[in-house]
N, C-alpha and C positions, 0 to 999 in steps of 0.2 A: 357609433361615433357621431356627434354633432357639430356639423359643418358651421361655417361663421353664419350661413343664411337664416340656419335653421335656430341660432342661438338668439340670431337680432328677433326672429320672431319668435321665440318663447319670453323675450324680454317685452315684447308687447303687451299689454292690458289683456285679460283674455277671462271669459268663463263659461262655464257651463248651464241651462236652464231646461226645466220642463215643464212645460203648459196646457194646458188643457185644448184638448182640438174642438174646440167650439165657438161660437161668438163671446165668449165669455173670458176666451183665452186666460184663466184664473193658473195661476204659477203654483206650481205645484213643489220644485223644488228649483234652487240657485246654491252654487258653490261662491265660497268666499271672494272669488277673484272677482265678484261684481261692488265690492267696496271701492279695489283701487278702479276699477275701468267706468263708475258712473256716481261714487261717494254715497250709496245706498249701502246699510248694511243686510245683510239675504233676510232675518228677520221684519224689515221694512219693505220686504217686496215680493215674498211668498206669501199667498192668496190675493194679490192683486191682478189686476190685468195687466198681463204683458205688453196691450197694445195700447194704453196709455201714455208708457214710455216714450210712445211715436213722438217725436216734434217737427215732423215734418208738415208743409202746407197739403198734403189731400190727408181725404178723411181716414182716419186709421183704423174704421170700421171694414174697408175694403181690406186689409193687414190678410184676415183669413180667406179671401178670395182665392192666397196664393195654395193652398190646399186643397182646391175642388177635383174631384177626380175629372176623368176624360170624359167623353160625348156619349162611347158605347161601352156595352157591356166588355169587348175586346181589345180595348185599349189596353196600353202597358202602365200600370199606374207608378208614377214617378215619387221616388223614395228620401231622392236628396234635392235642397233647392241653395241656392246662393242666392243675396241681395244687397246693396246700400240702404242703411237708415242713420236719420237722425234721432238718437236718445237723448233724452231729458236727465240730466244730473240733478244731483242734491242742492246742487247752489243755483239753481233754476237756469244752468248755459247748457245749450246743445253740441252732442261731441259724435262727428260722423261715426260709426260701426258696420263692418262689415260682418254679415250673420250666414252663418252656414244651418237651415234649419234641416230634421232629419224626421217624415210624417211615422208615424205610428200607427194604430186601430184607433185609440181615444186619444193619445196622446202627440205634443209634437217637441220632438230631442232638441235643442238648437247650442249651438256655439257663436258667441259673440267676441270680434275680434276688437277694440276699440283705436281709433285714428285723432286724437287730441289735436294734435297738431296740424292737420288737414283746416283749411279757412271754410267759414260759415256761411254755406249754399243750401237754404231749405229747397227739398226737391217735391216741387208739386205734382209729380206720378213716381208709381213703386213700381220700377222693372225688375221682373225676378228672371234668376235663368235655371229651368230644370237641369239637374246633373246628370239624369239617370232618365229610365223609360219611354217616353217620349222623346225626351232633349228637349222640349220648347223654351221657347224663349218667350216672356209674356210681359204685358205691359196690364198688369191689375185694378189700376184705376181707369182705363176703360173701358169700352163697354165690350169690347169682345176678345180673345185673347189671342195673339199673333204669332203662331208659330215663323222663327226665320232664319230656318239651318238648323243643325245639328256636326256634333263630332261625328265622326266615322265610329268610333270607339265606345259604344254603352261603359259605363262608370261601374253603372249598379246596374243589373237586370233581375227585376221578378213580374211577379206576376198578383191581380190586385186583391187579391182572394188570401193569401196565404199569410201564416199567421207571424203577426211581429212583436218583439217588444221592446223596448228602452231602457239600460242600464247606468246607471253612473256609480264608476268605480273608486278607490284610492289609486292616485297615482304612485305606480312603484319606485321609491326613491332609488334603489338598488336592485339589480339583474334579480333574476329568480332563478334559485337553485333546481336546474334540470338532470342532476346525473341521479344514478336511481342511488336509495338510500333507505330504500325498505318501508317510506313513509310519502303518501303523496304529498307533492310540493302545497300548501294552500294557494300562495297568490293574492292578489290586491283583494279587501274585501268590499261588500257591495254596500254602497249607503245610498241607494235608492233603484227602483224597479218597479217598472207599470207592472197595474195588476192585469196586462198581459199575456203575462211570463206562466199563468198557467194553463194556456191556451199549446205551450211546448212542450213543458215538464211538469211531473207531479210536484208544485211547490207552490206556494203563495207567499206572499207581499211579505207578510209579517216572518215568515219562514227563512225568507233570503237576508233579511236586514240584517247588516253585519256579518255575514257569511263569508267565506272564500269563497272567491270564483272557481279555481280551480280544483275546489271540490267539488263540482257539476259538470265536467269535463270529464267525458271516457277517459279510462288510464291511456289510451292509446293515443292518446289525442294530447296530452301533457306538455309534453315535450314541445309538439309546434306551436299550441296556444300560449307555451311559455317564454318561446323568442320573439313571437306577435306582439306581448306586452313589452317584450325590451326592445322591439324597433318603435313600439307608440309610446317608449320611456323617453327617447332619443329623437323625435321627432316631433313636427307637425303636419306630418303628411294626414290625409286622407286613408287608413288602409284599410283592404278587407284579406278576410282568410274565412275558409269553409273548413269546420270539425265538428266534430259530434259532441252535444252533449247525454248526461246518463237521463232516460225516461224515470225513472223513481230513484234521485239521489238519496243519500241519507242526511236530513237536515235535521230532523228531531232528535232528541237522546231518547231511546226507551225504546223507539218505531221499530217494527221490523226488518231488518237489514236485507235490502235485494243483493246478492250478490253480482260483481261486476260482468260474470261471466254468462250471467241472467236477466241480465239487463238490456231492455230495450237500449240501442241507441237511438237519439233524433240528429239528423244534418243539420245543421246551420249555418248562413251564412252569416256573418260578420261586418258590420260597415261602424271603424271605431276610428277618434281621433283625442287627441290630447292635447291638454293644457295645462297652466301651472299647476290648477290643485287638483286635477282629476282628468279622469280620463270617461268618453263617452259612449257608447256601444249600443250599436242596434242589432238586434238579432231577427234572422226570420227561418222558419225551419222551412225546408227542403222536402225534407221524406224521414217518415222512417226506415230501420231495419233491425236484424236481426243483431245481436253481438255478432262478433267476430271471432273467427274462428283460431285455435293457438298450434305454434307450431310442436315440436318434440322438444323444445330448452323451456316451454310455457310461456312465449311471449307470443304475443296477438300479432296477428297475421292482420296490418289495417289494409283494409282495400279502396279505391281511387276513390272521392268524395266528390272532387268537380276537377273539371282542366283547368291546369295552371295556366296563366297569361300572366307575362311580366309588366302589362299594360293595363291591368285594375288595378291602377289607384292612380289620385290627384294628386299632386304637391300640394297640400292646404298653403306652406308661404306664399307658390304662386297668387293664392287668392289673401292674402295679409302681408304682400310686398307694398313698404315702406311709403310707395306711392298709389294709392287706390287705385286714381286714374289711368295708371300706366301697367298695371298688373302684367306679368311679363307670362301670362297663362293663354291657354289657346285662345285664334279668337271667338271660335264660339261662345264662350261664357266669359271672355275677361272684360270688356266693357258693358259695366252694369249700366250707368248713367246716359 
């Protein structure tokens, strides 16, 4: 069900992008929802530089600063960041955005929330606040970065080695049929994916394009990854969920078919969030293992993936409440400015 909070903020400007983790930050892909939030159509600002858009007073060459990993090899490297910027529209006026960007291996996943109606304050330093791993709190335009506080709570927790990659979905207009019916459910299909994604599963770029998701999903795993997308159909939280997907899905016609009950699983966790036209997904695997094992009726016996906590996840409104300024999220990361 979607609460009045959650409707004011799907009714906000909002989209999807991915860009290249480099000084080059070249877009690699934008969903349509960056027409209405900055009057670009996604043709006019796929393979540009994302950090272009900056219009704020410091240099927007520091933009990927907010990506650098940690000092040691043991550090926990941090997966989600929040920030304020000012973007640069089509009609040459600056319009505040709040950005949820989400790091990748090459790539970086980001959501932009857009604030039109917020008055025009170019801000001459970019404070960012990590969600996840560290927690830091950082101030990028200068010279050293300031950790100052954290939640109690890790967001996201991994570790900086393991392998990720970045999906952007169709967003499901309508629930997905979960009762069994002899036919797996397909699910939203995929219209973009770093090339990644074969760092988890036997598949590549051009392989998934246009694909179901949830045909890459253990059968056993269906069913939860199917209510997952109908709470991020109904939302704008922040959510994650840990399932497995199939080590050698069947993506080609002709290929030889692993059978599901020979099939490697991989764990993955999940860190996904939505907007009007799509929905965003970072995956990073876990571990493998064996399939699983069935009972006497032939259904899979799934066994525990990670502890559940009813405390991973963010309210994404918290962080696109109506007034920037006053974002009603903890205080560790609600005051960017």
């Amino acid at each position: 069900m979607v609460t009045s909070n959650t409707a004011r903020a799907l009714d906000r400007p909002a989209f999807i992008g991915i860009h290249e983790k480099n000084d080059s930050t070249r877009v690699l892909y934008v969903s349509s929802g960056i027409r209405q939030a900055i009057g670009f159509m996604p043709s006019q600002v796929v393979n540009t530089e994302a950090k272009s858009f900056i219009s704020d007073d410091f240099d927007n060459n520091d933009y990927m600063k907010i990506y650098e990993s940690g000092a040691t090899e043991n550090d926990d490297e941090s997966n989600a960041y929040t920030w304020e910027v000012h973007l640069r529209t089509a009609t040459g006026e600056s319009v505040l955005h709040r950005l949820i960007g989400f790091s990748c291996e090459n790539s970086i996943l980001f959501i932009g929330v857009s604030f039109p109606e917020a008055p025009l304050s170019s801000k001459r330093e970019l404070e960012v606040q990590a969600l996840d791993g560290a927690m830091k709190r950082m101030n990028v335009t200068r010279e050293h970065k300031q950790p100052r506080g954290s939640p109690s709570v890790p967001l996201y927790y991994s570790r900086s080695r393991q392998a990720k990659a970045a999906l952007v979905l169709e967003r499901p207009d309508a629930l997905v049929e979960t009762q069994e019916t002899g036919r797996r459910p397909a699910g939203p299909l995929v219209v973009f994916v770093t090339g990644s994604i074969s760092r988890l599963i036997d598949a590549d770029t051009s392989d998934l394009m246009r694909f179901p998701f949830l045909k890459l999903v253990a059968p056993e795993c269906v069913l939860l990854v199917s209510r997952y997308f109908e709470k991020l159909n109904s939302s704008m939280d922040i959510l994650f969920e840990t399932f497995s997907l199939l080590q050698r899905p069947h993506v080609i016609d002709g290929d030889v078919v692993t059978a599901d009950e020979d099939n490697q699983r991989v764990v993955v966790e999940c860190l996904g969030a939505a907007v009007q036209d799509g929905v965003a997904i970072m995956i990073r695997k876990l571990r493998a293992m064996p399939p699983p094992k069935k009972d006497t009726l032939g259904n899979y016996i799934a066994a525990p993936l990670a502890a559940e906590s009813d405390n991973e996840h963010m309210s994404l409104f918290d962080l696109v409440s109506s007034e920037p300024e006053t974002s009603d999220a903890p205080d560790g990361w609600s005051h960017m400015v």
